[in-house]
PDB file of N, CA, C, O and CB in Angstrom:
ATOM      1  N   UNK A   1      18.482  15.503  -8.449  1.00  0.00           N
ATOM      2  CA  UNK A   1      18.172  14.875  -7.172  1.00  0.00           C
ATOM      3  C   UNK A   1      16.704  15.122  -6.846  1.00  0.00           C
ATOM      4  O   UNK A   1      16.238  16.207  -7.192  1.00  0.00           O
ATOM      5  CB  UNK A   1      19.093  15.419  -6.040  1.00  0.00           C
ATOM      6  N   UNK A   2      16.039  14.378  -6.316  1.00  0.00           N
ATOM      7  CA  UNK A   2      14.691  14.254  -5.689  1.00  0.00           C
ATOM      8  C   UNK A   2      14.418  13.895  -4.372  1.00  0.00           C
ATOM      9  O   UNK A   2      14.015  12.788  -4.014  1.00  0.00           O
ATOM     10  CB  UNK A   2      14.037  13.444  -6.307  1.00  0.00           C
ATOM     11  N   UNK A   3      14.645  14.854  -3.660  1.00  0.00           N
ATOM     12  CA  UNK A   3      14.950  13.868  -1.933  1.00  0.00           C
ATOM     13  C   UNK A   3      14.708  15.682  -0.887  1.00  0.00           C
ATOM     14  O   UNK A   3      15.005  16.876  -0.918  1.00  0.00           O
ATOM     15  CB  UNK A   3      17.681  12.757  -1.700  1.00  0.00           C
ATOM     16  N   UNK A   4      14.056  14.765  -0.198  1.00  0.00           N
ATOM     17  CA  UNK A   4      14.034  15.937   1.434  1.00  0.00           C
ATOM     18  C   UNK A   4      14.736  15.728   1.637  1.00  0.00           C
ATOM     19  O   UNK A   4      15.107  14.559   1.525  1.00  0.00           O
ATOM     20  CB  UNK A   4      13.303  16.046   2.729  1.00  0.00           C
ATOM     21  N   UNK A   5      15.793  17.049   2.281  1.00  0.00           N
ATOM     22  CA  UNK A   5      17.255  16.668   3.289  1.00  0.00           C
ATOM     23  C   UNK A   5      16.739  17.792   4.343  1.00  0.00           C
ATOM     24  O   UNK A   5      16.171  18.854   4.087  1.00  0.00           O
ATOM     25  CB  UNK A   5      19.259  17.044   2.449  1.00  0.00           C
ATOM     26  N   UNK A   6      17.044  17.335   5.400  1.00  0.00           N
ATOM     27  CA  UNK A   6      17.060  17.928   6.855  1.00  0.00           C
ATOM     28  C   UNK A   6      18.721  18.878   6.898  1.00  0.00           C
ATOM     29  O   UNK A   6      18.690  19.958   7.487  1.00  0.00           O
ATOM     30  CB  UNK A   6      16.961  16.343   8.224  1.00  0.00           C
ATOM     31  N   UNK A   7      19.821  18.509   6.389  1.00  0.00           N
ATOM     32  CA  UNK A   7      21.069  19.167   6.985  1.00  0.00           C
ATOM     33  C   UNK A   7      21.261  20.094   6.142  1.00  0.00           C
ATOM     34  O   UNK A   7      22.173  20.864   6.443  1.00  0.00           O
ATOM     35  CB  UNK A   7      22.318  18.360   7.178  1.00  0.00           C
ATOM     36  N   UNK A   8      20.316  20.446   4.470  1.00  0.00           N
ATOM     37  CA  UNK A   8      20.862  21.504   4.097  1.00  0.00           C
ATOM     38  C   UNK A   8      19.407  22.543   4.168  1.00  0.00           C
ATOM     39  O   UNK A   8      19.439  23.680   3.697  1.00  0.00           O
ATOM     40  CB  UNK A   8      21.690  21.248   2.618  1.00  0.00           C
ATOM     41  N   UNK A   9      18.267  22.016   4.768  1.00  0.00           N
ATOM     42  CA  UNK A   9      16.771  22.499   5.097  1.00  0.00           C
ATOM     43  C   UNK A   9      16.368  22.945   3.532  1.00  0.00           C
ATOM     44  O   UNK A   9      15.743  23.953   3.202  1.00  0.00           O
ATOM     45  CB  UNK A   9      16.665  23.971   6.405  1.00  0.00           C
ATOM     46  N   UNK A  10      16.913  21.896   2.669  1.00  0.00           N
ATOM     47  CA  UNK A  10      16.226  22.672   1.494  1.00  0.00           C
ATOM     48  C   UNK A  10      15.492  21.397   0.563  1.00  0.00           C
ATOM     49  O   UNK A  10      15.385  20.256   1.012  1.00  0.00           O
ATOM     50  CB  UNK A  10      17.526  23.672   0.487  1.00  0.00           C
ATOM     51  N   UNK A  11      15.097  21.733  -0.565  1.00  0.00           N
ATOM     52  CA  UNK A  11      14.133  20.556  -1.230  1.00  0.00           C
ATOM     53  C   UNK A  11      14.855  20.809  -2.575  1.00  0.00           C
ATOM     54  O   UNK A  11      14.840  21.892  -3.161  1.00  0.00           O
ATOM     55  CB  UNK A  11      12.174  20.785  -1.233  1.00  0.00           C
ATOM     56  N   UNK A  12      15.420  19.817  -2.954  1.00  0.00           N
ATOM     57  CA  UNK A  12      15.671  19.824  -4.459  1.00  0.00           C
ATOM     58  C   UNK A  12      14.667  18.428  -5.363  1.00  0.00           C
ATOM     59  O   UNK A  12      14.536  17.242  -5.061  1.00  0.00           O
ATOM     60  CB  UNK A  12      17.587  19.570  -4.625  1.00  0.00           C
ATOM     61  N   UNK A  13      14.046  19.319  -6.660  1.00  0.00           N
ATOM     62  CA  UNK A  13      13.407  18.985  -7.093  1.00  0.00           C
ATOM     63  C   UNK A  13      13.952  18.298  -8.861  1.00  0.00           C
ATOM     64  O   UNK A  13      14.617  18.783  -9.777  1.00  0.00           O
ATOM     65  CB  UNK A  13      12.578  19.964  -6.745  1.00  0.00           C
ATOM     66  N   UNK A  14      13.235  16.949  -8.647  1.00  0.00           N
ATOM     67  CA  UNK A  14      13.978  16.902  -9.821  1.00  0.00           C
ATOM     68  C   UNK A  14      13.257  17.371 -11.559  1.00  0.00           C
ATOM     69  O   UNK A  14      12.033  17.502 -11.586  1.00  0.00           O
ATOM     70  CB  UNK A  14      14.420  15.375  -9.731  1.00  0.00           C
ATOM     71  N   UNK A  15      13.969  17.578 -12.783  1.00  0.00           N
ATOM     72  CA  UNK A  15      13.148  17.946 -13.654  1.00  0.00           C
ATOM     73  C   UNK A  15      13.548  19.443 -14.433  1.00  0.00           C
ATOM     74  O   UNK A  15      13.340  19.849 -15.577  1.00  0.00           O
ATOM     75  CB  UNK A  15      11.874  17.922 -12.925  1.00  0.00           C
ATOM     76  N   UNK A  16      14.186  20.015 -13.301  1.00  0.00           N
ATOM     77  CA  UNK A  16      14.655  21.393 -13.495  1.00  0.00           C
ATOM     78  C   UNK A  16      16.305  22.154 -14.485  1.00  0.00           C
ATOM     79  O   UNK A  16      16.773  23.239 -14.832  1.00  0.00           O
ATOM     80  CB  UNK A  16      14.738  21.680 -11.953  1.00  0.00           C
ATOM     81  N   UNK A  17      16.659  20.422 -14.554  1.00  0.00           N
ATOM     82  CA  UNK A  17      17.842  20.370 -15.636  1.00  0.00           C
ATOM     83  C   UNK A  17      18.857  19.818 -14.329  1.00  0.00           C
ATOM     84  O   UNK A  17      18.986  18.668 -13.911  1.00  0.00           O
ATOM     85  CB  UNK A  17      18.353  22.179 -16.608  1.00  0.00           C
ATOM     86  N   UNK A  18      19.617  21.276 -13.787  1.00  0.00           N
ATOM     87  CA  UNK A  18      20.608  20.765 -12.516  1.00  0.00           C
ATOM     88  C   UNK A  18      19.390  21.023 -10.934  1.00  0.00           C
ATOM     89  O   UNK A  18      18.305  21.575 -10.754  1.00  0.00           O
ATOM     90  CB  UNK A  18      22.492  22.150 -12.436  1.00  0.00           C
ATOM     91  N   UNK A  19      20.203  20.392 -10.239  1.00  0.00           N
ATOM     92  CA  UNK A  19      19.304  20.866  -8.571  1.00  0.00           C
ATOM     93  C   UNK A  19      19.035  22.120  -8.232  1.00  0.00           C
ATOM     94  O   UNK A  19      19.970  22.897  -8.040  1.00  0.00           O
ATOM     95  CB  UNK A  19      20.065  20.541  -7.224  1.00  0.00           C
ATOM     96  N   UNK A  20      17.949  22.458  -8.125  1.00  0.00           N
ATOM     97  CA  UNK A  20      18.282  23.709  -7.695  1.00  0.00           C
ATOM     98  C   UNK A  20      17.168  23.845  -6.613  1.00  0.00           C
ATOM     99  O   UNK A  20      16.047  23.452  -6.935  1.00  0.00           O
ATOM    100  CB  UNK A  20      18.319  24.835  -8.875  1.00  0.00           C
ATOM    101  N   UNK A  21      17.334  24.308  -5.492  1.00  0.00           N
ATOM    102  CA  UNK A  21      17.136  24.483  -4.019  1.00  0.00           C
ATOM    103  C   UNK A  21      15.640  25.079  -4.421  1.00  0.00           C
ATOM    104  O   UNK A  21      15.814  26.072  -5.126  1.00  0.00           O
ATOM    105  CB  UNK A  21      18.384  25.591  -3.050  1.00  0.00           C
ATOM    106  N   UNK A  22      14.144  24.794  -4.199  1.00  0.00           N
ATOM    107  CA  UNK A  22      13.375  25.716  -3.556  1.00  0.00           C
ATOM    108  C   UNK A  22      13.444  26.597  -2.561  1.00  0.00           C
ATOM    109  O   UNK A  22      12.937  27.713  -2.674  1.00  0.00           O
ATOM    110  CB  UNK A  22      12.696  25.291  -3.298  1.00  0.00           C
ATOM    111  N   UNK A  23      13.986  26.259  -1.628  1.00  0.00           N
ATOM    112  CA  UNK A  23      13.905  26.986  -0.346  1.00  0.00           C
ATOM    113  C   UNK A  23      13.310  26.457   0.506  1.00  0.00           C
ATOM    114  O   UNK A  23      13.604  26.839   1.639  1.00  0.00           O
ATOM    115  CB  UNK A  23      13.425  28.089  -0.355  1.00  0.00           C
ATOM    116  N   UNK A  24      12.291  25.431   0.395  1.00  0.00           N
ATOM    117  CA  UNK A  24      11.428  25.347   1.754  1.00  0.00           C
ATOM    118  C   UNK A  24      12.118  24.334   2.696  1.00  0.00           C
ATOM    119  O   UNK A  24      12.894  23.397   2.509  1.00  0.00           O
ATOM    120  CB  UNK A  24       9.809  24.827   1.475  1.00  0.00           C
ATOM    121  N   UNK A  25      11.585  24.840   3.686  1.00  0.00           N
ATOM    122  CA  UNK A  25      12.153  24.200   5.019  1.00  0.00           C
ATOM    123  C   UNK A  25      11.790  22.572   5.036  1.00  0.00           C
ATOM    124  O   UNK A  25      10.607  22.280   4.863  1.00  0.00           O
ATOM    125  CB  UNK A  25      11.413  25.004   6.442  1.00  0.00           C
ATOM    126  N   UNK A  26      12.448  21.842   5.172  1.00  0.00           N
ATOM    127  CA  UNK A  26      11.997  20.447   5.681  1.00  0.00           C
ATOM    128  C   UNK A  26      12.047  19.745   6.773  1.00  0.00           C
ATOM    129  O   UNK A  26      13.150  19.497   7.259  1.00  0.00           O
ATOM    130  CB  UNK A  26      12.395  19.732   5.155  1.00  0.00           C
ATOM    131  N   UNK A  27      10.899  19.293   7.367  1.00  0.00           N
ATOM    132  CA  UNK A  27      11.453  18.666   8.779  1.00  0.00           C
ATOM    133  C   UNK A  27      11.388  17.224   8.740  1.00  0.00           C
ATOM    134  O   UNK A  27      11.887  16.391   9.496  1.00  0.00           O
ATOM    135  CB  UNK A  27      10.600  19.130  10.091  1.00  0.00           C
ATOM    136  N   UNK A  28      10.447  17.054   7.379  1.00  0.00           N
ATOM    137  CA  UNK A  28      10.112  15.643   7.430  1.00  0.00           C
ATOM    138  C   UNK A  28      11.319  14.957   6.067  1.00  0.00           C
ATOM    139  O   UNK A  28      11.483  15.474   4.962  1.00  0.00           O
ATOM    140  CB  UNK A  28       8.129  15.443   7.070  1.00  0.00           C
ATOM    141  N   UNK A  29      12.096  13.542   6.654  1.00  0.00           N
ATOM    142  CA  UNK A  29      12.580  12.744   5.802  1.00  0.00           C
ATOM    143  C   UNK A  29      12.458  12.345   4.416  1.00  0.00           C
ATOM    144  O   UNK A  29      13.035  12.432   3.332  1.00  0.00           O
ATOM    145  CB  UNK A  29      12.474  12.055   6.236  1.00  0.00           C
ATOM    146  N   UNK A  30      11.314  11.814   5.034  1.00  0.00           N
ATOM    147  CA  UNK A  30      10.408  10.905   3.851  1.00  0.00           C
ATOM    148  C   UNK A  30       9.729  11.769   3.487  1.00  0.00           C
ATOM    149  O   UNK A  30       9.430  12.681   4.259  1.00  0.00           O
ATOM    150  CB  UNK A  30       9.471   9.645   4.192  1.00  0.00           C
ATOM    151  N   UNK A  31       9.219  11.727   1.997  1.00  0.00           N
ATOM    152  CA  UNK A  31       8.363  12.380   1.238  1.00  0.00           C
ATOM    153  C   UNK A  31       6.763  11.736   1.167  1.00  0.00           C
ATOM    154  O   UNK A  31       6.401  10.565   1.044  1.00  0.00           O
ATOM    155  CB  UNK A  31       9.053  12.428  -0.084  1.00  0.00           C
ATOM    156  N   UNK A  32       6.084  12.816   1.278  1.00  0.00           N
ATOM    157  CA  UNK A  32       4.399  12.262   0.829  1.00  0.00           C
ATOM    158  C   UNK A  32       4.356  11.086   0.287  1.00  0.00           C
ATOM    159  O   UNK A  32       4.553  10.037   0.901  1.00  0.00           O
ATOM    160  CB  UNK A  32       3.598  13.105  -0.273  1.00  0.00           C
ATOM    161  N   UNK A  33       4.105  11.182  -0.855  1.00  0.00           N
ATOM    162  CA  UNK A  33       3.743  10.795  -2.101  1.00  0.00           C
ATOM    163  C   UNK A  33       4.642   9.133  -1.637  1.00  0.00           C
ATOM    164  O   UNK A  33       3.961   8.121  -1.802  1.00  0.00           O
ATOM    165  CB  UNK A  33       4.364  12.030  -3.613  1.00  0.00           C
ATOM    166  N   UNK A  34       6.169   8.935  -1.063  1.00  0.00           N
ATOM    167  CA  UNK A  34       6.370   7.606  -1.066  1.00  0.00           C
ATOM    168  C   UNK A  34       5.100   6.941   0.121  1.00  0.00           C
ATOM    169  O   UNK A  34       4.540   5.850   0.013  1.00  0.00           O
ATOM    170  CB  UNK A  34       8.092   7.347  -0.647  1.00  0.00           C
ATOM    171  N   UNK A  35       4.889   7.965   1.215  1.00  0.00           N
ATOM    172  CA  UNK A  35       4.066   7.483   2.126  1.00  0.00           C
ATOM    173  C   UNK A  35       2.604   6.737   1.787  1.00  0.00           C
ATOM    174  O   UNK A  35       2.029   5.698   2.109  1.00  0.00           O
ATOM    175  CB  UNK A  35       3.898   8.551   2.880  1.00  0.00           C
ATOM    176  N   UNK A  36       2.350   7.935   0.917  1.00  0.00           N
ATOM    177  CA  UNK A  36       0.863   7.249   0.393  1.00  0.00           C
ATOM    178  C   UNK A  36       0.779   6.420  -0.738  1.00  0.00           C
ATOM    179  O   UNK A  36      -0.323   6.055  -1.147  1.00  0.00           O
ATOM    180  CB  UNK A  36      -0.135   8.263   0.021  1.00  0.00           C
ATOM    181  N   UNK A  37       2.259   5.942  -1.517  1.00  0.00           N
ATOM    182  CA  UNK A  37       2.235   5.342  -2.326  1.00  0.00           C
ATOM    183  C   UNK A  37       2.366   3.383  -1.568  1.00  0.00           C
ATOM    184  O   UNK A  37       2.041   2.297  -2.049  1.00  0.00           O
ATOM    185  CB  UNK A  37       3.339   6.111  -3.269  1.00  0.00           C
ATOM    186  N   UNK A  38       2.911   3.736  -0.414  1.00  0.00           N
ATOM    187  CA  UNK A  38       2.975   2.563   0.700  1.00  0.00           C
ATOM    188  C   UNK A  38       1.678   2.216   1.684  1.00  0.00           C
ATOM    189  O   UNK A  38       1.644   1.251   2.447  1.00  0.00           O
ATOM    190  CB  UNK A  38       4.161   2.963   1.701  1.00  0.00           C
ATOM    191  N   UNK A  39       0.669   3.151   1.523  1.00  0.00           N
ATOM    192  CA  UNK A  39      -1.035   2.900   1.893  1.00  0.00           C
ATOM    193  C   UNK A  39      -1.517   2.259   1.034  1.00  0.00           C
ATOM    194  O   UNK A  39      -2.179   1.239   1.225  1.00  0.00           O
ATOM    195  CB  UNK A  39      -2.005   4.061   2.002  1.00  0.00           C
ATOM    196  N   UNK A  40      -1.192   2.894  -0.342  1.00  0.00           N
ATOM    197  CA  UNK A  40      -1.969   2.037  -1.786  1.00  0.00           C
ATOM    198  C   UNK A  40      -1.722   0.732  -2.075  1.00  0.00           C
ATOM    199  O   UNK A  40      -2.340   0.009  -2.855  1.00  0.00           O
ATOM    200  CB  UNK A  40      -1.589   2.594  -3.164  1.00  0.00           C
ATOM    201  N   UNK A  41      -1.036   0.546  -1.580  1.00  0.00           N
ATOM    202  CA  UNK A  41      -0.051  -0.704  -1.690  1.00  0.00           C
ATOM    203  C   UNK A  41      -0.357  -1.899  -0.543  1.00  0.00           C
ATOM    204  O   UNK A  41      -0.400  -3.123  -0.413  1.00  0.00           O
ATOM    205  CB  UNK A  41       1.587  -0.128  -1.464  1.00  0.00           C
ATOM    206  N   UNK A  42      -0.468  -1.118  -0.087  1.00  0.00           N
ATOM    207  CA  UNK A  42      -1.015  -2.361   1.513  1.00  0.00           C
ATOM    208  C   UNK A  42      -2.457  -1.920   1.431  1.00  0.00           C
ATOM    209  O   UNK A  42      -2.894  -3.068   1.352  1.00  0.00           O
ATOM    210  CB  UNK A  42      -0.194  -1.936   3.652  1.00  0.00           C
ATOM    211  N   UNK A  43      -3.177  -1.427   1.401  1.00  0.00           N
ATOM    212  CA  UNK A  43      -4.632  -1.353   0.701  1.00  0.00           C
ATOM    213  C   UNK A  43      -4.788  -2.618  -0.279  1.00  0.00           C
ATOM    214  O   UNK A  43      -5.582  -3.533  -0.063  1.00  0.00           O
ATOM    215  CB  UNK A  43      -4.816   0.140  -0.246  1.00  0.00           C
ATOM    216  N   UNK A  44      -4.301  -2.579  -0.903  1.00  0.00           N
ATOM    217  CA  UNK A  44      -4.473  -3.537  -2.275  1.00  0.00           C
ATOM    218  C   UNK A  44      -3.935  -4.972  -1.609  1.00  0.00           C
ATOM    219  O   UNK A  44      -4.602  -5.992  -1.780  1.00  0.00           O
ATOM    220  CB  UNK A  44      -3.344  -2.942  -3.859  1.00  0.00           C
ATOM    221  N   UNK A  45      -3.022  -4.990  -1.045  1.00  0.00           N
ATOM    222  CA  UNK A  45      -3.114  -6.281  -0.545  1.00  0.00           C
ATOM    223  C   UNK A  45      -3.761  -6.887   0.462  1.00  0.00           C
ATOM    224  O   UNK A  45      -3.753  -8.091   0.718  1.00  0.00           O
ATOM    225  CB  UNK A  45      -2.237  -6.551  -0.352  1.00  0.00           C
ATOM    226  N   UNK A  46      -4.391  -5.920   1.098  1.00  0.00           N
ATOM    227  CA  UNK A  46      -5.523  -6.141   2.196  1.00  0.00           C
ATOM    228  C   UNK A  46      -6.590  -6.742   1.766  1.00  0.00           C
ATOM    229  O   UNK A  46      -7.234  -7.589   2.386  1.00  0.00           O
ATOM    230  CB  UNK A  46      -6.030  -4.975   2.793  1.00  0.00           C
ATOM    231  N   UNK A  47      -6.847  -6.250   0.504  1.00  0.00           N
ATOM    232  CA  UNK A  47      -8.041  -6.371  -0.340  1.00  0.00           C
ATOM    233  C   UNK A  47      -8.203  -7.343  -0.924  1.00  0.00           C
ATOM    234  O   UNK A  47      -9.358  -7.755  -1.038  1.00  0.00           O
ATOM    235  CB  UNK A  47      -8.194  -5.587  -1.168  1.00  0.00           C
ATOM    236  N   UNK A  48      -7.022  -8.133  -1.560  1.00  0.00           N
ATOM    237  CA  UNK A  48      -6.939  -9.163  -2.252  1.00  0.00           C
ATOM    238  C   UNK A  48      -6.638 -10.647  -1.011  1.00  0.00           C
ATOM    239  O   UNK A  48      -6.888 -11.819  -1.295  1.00  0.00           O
ATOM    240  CB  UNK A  48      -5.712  -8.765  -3.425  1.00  0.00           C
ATOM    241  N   UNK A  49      -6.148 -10.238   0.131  1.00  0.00           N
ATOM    242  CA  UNK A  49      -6.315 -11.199   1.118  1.00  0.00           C
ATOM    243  C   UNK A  49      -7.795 -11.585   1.585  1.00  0.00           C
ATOM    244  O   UNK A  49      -8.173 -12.664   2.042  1.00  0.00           O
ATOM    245  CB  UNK A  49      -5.572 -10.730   2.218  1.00  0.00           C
ATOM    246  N   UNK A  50      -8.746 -10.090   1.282  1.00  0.00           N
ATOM    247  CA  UNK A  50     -10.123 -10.222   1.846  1.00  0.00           C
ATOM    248  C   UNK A  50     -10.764 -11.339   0.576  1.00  0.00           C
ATOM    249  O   UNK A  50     -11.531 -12.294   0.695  1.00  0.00           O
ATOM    250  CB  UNK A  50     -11.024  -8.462   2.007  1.00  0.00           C
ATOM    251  N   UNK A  51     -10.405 -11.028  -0.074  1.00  0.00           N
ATOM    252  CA  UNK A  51     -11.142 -11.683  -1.261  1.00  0.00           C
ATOM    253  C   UNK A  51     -10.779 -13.414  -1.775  1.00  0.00           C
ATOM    254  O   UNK A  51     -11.310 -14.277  -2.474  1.00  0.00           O
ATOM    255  CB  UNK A  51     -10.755 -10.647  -2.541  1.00  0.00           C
ATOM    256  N   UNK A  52      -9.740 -13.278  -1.070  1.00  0.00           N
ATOM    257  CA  UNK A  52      -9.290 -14.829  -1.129  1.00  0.00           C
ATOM    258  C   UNK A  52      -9.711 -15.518   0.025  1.00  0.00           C
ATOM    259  O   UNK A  52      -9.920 -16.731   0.005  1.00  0.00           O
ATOM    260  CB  UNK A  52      -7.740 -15.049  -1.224  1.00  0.00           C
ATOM    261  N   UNK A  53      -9.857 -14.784   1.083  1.00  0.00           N
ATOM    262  CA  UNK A  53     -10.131 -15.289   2.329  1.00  0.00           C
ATOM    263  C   UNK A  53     -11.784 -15.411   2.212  1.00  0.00           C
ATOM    264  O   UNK A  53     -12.197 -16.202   3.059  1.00  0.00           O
ATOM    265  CB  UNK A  53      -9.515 -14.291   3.567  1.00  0.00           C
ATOM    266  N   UNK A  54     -12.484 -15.036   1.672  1.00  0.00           N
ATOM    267  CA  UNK A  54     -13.816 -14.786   1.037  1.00  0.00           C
ATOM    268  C   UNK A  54     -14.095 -16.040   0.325  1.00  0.00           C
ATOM    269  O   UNK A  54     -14.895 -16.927   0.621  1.00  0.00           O
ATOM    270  CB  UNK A  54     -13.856 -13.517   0.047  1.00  0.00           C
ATOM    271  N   UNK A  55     -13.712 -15.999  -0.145  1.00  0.00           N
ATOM    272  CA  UNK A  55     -13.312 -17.554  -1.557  1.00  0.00           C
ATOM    273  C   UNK A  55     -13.687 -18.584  -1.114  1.00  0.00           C
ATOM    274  O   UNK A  55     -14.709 -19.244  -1.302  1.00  0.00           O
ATOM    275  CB  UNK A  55     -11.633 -18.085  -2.018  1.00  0.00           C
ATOM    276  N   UNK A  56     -12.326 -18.797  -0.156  1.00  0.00           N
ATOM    277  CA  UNK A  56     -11.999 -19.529   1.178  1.00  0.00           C
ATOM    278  C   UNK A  56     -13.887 -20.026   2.307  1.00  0.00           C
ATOM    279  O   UNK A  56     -14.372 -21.066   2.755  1.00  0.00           O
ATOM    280  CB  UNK A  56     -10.697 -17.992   2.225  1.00  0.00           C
ATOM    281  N   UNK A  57     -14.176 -18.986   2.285  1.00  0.00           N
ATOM    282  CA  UNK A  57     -15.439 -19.347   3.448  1.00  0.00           C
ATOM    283  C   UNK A  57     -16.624 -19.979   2.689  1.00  0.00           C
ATOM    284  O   UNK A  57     -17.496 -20.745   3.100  1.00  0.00           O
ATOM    285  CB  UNK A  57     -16.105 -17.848   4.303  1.00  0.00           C
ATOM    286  N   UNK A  58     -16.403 -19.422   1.406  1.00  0.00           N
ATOM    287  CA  UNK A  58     -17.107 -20.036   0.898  1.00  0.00           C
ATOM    288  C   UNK A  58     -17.297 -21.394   0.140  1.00  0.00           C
ATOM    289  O   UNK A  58     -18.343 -22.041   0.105  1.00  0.00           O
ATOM    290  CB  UNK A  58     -17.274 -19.396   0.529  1.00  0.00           C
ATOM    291  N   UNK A  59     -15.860 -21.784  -0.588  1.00  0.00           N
ATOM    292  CA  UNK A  59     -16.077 -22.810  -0.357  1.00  0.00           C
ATOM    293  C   UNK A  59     -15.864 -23.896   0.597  1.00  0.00           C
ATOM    294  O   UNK A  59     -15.559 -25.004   0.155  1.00  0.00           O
ATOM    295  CB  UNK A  59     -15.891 -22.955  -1.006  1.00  0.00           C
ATOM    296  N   UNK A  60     -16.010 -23.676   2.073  1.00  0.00           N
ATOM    297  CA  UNK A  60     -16.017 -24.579   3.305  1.00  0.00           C
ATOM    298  C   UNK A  60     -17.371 -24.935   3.575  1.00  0.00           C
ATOM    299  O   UNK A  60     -17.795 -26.024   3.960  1.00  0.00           O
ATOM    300  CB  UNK A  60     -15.402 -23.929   4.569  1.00  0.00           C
ATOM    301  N   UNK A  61     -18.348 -23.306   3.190  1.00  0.00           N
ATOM    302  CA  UNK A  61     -19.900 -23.645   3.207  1.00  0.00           C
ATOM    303  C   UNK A  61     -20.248 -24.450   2.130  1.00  0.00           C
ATOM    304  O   UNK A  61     -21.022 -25.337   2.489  1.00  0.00           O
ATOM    305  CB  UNK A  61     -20.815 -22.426   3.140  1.00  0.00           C
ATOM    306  N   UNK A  62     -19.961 -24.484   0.889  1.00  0.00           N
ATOM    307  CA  UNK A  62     -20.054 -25.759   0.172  1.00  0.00           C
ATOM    308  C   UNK A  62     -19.900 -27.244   0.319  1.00  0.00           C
ATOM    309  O   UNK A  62     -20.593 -28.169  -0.106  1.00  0.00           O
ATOM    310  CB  UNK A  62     -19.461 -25.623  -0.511  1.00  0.00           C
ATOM    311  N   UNK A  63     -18.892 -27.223   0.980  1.00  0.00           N
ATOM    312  CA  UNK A  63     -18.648 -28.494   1.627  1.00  0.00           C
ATOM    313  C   UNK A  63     -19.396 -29.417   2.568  1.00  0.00           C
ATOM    314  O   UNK A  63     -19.785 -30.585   2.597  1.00  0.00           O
ATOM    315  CB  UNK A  63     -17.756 -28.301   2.171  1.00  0.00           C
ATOM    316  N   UNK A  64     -19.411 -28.165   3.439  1.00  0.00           N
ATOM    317  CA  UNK A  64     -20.290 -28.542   4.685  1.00  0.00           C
ATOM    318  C   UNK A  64     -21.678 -28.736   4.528  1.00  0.00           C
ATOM    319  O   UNK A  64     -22.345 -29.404   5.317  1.00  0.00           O
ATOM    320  CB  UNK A  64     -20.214 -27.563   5.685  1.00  0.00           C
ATOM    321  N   UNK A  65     -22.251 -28.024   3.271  1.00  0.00           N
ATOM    322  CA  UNK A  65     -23.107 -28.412   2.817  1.00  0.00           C
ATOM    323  C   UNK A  65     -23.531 -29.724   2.237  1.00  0.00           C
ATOM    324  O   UNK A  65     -24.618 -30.258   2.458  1.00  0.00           O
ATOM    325  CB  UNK A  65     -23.148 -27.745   2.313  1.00  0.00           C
ATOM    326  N   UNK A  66     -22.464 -30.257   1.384  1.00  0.00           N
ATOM    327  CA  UNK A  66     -22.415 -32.003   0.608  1.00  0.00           C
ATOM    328  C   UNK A  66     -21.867 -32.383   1.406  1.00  0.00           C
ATOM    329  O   UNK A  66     -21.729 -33.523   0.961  1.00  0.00           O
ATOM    330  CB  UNK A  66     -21.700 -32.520  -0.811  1.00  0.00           C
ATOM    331  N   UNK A  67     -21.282 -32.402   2.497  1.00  0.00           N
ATOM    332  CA  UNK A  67     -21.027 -33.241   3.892  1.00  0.00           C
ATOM    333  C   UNK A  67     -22.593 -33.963   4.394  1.00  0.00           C
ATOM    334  O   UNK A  67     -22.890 -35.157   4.402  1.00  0.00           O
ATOM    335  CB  UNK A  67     -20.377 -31.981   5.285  1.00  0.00           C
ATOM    336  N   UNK A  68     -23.495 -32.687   4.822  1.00  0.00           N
ATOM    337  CA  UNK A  68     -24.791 -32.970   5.366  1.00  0.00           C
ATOM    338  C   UNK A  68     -25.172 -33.600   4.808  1.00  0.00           C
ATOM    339  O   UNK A  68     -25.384 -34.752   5.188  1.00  0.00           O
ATOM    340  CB  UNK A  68     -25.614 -32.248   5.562  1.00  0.00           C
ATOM    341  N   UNK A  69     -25.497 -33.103   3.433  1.00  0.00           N
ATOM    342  CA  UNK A  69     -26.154 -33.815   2.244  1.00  0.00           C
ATOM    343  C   UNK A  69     -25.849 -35.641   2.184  1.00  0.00           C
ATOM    344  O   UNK A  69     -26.728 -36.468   1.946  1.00  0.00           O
ATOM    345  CB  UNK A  69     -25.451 -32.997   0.774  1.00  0.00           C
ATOM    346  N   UNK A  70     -24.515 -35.931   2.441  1.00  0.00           N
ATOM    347  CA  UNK A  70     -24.258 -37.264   2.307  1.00  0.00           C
ATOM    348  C   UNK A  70     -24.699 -37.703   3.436  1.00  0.00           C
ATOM    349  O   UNK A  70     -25.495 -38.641   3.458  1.00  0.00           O
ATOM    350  CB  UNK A  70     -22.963 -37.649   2.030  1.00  0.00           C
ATOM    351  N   UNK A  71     -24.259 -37.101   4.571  1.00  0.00           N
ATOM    352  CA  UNK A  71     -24.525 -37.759   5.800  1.00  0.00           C
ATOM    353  C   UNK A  71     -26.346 -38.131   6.414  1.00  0.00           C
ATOM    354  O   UNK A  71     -26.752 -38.792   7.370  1.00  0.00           O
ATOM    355  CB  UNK A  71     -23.722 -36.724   6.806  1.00  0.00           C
ATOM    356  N   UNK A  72     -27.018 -37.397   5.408  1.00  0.00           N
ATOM    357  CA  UNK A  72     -28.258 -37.188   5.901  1.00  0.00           C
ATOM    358  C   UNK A  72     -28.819 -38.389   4.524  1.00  0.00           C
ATOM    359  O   UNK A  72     -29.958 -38.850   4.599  1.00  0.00           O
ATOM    360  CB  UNK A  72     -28.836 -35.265   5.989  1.00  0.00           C
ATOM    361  N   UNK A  73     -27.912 -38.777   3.368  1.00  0.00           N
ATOM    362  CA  UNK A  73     -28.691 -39.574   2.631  1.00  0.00           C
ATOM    363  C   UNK A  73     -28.800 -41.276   3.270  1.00  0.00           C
ATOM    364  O   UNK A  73     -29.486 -42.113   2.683  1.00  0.00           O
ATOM    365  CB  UNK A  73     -28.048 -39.443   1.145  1.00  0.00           C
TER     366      UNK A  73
END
C-alpha cells in the first residue's frame, strides 16, 4: 500500500515487501508529490495555451497587415 491514512495515523510505504507502518503521524490526505505532480501538469498546460494563444496574435498581425496592404493598394 502507498497512501496517507488519517484513522490509523500511520504511513505505509510501498516497496518494503508487506506494509509496514513508519510511524509518522498524518494529518494530511493527499500526498505531496500527487500535489505537485498536479502543478506540473497545469503548468504545462498553461504554457502550451500561452504559446498557441501567441501563434494566434500573431498571425491576426499578419493579416491585418495584408488587409492594409490591399486596402491601401
Amino acid at each position: 500500500m502507498d497512501y496517507w491514512t488519517t484513522s490509523t495515523q500511520m504511513v505505509y510505504k510501498r516497496g518494503l515487501g508487506a506494509a509496514q507502518p513508519t510511524g509518522q503521524v498524518s494529518t494530511v490526505a493527499v500526498r505531496l508529490d500527487t500535489i505537485l505532480s498536479a502543478i506540473a501538469a497545469l503548468v504545462l498546460k498553461l504554457d502550451s495555451l500561452n504559446n498557441w494563444f501567441s501563434h494566434r496574435r500573431n498571425d491576426l498581425a499578419g493579416h491585418a497587415a495584408l488587409i492594409t496592404a490591399i486596402a491601401a493598394a
